[in-house]
N, C-alpha and C positions, 0 to 999 in steps of 0.2 A: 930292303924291307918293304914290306904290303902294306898297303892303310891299314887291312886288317891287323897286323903284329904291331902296328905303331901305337895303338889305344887299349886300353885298360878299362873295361868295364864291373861295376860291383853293384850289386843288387842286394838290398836290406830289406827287411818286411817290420813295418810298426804298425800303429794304431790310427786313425782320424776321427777328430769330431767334427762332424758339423754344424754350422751354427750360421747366425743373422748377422749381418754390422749396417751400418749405415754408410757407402761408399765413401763419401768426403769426411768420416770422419778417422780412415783409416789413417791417414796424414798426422792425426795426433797420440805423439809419441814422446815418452821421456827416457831418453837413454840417458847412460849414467854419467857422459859427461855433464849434461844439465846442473847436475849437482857439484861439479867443484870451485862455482864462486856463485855469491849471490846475484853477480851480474848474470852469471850462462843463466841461471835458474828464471829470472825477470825474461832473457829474450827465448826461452822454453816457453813460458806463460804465455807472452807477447805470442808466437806461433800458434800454440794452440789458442789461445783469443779468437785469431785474424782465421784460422778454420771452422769454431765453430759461427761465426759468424757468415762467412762463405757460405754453411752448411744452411743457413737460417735464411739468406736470401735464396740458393739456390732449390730450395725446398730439398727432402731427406729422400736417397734412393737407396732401397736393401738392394743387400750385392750376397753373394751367397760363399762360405770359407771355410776350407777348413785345415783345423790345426791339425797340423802329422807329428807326429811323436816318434821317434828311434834312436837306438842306439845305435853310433858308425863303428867303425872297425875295432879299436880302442877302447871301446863302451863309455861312449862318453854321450849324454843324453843332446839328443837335436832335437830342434822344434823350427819348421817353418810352415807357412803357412801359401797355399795354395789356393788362388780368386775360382770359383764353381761358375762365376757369370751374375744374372741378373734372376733367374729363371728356376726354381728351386729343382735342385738332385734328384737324379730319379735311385733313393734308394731310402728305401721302407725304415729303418732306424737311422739316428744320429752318430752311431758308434760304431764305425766301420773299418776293416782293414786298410794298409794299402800298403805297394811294393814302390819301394823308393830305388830310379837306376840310375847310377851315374856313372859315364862314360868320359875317360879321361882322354884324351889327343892333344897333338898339336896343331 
C-alpha cells in the first residue's frame, strides 16, 4: 500500500468567532475534575492565583482566537479553539466560517 491509501482524510465546515484573550491568562482553566474534592478545587484556585499573578507581573499581552464550532461525523458538537497570533485577523466581521481537515495516518 501508498502513503496515499494508508490515510484517511475528512473535512467538516462550522462556524468561528473571533475574539480577544489576554495570552497568560489562557492557562486559567477549570475542568471538571477540579470539582471532585475540595482539596482538587483549593489546588484549581492555588493555579489560577499563581497565573493571574504571573499575568500581573509580566504585564497583559492580547493574543488573537478563535472559537470553531462543528459538528464531527456523529453530530456530536466540537469546540476548539485556534491561537490567530499577536496581530489582529485580516477579516472584516468576528463571525466567520471555517473548514476543519483532519487527516488520519500512521
Amino acid at each position: 500500500m501508498s502513503e496515499e491509501e494508508k490515510k484517511k482524510i475528512a473535512i467538516f465546515h462550522g462556524e468561528a468567532k473571533i475574539g480577544e484573550i489576554i495570552g497568560s491568562l489562557a492557562q486559567i482553566q477549570l475542568r471538571p475534575e477540579d470539582f471532585s474534592s475540595p482539596v482538587r478545587l483549593q489546588m484549581a484556585l492555588s493555579r489560577i492565583y499563581d497565573a493571574l499573578l504571573k499575568t500581573i507581573e509580566k504585564g497583559p499581552r492580547k493574543k488573537y482566537v478563535a472559537e470553531v464550532r462543528f459538528k464531527d461525523s456523529l453530530e456530536n458538537p466540537v469546540v476548539i479553539a485556534v491561537d490567530l497570533g499577536e496581530t489582529p485577523p485580516p477579516f472584516g466581521k468576528r463571525d466567520v466560517k471555517a473548514r476543519i481537515l483532519i487527516e488520519i495516518y500512521e
